[in-house]
N, C-alpha and C positions, 0 to 999 in steps of 0.2 A: 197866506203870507209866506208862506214854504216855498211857494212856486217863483213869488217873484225875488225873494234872496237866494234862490237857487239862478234866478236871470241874472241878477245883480253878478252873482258871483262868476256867472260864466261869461257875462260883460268883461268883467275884469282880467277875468285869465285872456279875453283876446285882447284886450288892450294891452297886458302885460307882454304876450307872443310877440304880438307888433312891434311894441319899442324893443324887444331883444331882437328881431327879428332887421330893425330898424339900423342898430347898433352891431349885428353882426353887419351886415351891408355896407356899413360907414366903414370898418372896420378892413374888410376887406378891399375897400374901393383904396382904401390906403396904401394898404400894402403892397396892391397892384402899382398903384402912383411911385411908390417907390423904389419896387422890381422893376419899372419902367424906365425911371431915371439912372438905375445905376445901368442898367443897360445902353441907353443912350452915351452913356460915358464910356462905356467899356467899348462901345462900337466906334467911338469918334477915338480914343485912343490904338484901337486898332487900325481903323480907317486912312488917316493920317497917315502914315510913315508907307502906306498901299500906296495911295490915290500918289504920294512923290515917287515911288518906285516907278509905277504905273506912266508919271510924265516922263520920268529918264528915259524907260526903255522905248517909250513913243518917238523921243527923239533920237535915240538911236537907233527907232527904225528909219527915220529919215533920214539920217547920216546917212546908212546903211543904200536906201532907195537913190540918194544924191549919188554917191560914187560910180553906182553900177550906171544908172544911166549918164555922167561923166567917162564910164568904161566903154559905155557900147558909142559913146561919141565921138571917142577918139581911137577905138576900132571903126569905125565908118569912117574917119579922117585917112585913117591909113591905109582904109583900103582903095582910096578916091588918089593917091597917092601915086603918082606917073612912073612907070617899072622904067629903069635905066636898063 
């Protein structure tokens, strides 16, 4: 009889491991879910106001691209230009 409430009872202790085992895991997967979201937030709040800077300056590189080759087009005009 000893030996099998000595099984009984070491059944139980892993049954018990598991569910705490179970429950840390839940516990954690949470937490992670949550560290995850605020970070999603934190990244899209940061994100934002880049990714617009990011279009400006795009388009002031094409400002920038537009003039010069408008420069070298009317340096090529000028110089196609009949010397009196």
């Amino acid at each position: 009889m000893n030996n099998k409430e000595s099984e009984q009872e070491i059944d139980l202790r892993i049954a018990r491991i598991k569910n705490e085992l179970a429950e840390a895991e839940a516990r954690l997967k949470n937490e992670i879910a949550e560290i995850l979201a605020r970070l999603k937030k934190e990244l899209a709040e940061v994100e934002a106001p880049l990714k617009k800077e990011l279009a400006e300056a795009e388009l002031q590189r094409g400002y920038i691209r537009a003039a010069a080759r408008q420069k070298e087009i009317l340096k090529g005009l000028l110089e196609q230009k009949p010397r009196a």
